[in-house]
C-alpha positions as CSV (number, residue, x, y, z in Angstrom):
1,X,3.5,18.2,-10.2
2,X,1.0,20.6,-11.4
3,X,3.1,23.6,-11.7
4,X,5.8,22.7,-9.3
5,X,8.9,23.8,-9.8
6,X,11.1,21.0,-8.3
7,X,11.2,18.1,-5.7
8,X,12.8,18.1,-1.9
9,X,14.2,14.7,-1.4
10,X,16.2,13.8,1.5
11,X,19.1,11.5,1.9
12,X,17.1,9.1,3.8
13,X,14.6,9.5,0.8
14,X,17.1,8.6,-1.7
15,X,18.6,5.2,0.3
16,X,14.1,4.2,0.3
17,X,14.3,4.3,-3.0
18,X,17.8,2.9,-3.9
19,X,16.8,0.7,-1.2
20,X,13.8,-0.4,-3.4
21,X,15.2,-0.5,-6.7
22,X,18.1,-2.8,-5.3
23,X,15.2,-5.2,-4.1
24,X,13.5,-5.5,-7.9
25,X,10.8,-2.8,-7.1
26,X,12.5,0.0,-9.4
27,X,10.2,-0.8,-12.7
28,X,7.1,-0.2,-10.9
29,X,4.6,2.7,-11.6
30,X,4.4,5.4,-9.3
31,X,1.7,7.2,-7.3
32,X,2.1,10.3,-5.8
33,X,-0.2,10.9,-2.7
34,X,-0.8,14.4,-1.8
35,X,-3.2,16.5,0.0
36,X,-6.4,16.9,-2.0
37,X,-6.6,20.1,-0.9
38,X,-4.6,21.9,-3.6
39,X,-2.6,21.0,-6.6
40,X,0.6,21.6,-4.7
41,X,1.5,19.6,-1.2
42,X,0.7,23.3,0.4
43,X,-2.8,23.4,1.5
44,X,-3.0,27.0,1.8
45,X,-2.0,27.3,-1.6
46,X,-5.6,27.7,-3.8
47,X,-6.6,27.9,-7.3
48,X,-3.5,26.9,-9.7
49,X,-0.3,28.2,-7.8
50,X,2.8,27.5,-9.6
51,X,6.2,27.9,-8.6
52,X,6.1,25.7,-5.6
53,X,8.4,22.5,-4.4
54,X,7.3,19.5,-3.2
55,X,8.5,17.9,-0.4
56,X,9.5,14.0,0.0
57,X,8.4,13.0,3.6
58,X,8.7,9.1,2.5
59,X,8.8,6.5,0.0
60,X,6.4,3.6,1.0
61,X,5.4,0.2,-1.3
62,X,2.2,-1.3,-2.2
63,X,3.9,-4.9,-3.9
64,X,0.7,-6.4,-3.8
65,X,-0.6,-3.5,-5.3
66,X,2.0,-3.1,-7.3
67,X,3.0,0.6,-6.8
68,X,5.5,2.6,-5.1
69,X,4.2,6.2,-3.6
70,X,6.5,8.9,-2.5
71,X,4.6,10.9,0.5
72,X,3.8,14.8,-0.7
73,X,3.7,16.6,2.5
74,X,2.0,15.3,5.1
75,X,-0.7,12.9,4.6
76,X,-2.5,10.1,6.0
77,X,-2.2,6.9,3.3
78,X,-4.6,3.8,3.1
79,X,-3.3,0.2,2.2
80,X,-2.8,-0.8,-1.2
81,X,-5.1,-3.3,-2.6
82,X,-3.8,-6.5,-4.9
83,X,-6.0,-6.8,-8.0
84,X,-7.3,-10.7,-5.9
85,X,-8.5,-10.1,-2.5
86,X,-6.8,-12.4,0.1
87,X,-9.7,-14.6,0.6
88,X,-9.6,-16.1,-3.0
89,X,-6.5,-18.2,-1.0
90,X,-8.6,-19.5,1.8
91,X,-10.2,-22.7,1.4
92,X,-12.9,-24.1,4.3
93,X,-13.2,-27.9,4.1
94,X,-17.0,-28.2,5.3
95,X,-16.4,-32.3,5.7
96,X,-13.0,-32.2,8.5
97,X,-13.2,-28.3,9.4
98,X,-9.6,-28.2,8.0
99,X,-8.9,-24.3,6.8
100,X,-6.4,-23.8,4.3
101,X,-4.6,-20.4,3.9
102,X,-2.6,-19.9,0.9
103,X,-0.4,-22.5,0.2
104,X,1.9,-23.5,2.8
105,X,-0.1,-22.3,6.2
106,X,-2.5,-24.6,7.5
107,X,-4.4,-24.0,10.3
108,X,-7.0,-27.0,11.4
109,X,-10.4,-25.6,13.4
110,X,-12.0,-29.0,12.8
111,X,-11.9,-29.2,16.5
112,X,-14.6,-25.2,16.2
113,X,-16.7,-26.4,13.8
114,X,-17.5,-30.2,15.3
115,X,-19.0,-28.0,18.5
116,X,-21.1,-26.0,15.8
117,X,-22.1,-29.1,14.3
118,X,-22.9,-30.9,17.8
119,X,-25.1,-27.8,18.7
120,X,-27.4,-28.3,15.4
């Protein structure tokens, strides 16, 4: 990265990532996320150090997303995001109150939404 000089990967590192590429995962792109606090994983570290190695703390995957990011240092992640929100899948029948969820869940609040009716 930027001037580094190598990568620290621990064993547990290496079985997450065999671990991934076993389950299908291997062919996906990768992101790394490190501090944005410098171009290396060392925060102290200013301007354009080189030199440097970056440490592996964890391997984590974003399938929805469709990425796999190796943690640089320590640093606090956000979910990945799948290119169709979740709510595209749910489906509100307005007539029965039935709510459908994906494919296969179904949950019925017809039972809810007759009291919200009643009350109007």
């Amino acid at each position: 990265i930027y001037g580094g000089e190598g990568v620290e990967v621990s064993e547990e590192m290496e079985r997450q990532i065999n671990n991934l590429e076993l389950q299908g995962y291997g062919h996906l792109p990768i992101c790394m996320a490190k501090t944005h606090l410098s171009l290396s994983c060392d925060v102290t570290k200013k301007g354009v150090p080189t030199g440097f190695t970056v440490p592996i703390q964890g391997v984590r995957l974003s399938a929805g997303a469709g990425f796999v990011y190796p943690l640089a240092g320590t640093i606090s992640t956000m979910p990945g995001l799948p290119t169709r929100p979740a709510f595209y899948n749910i489906d509100v029948d307005t007539t029965t109150g039935d709510i459908t969820v994906g494919v296969s869940q179904r949950v019925l609040a017809h039972k809810v939404l007759a009291r919200i009716y009643e009350k109007k």
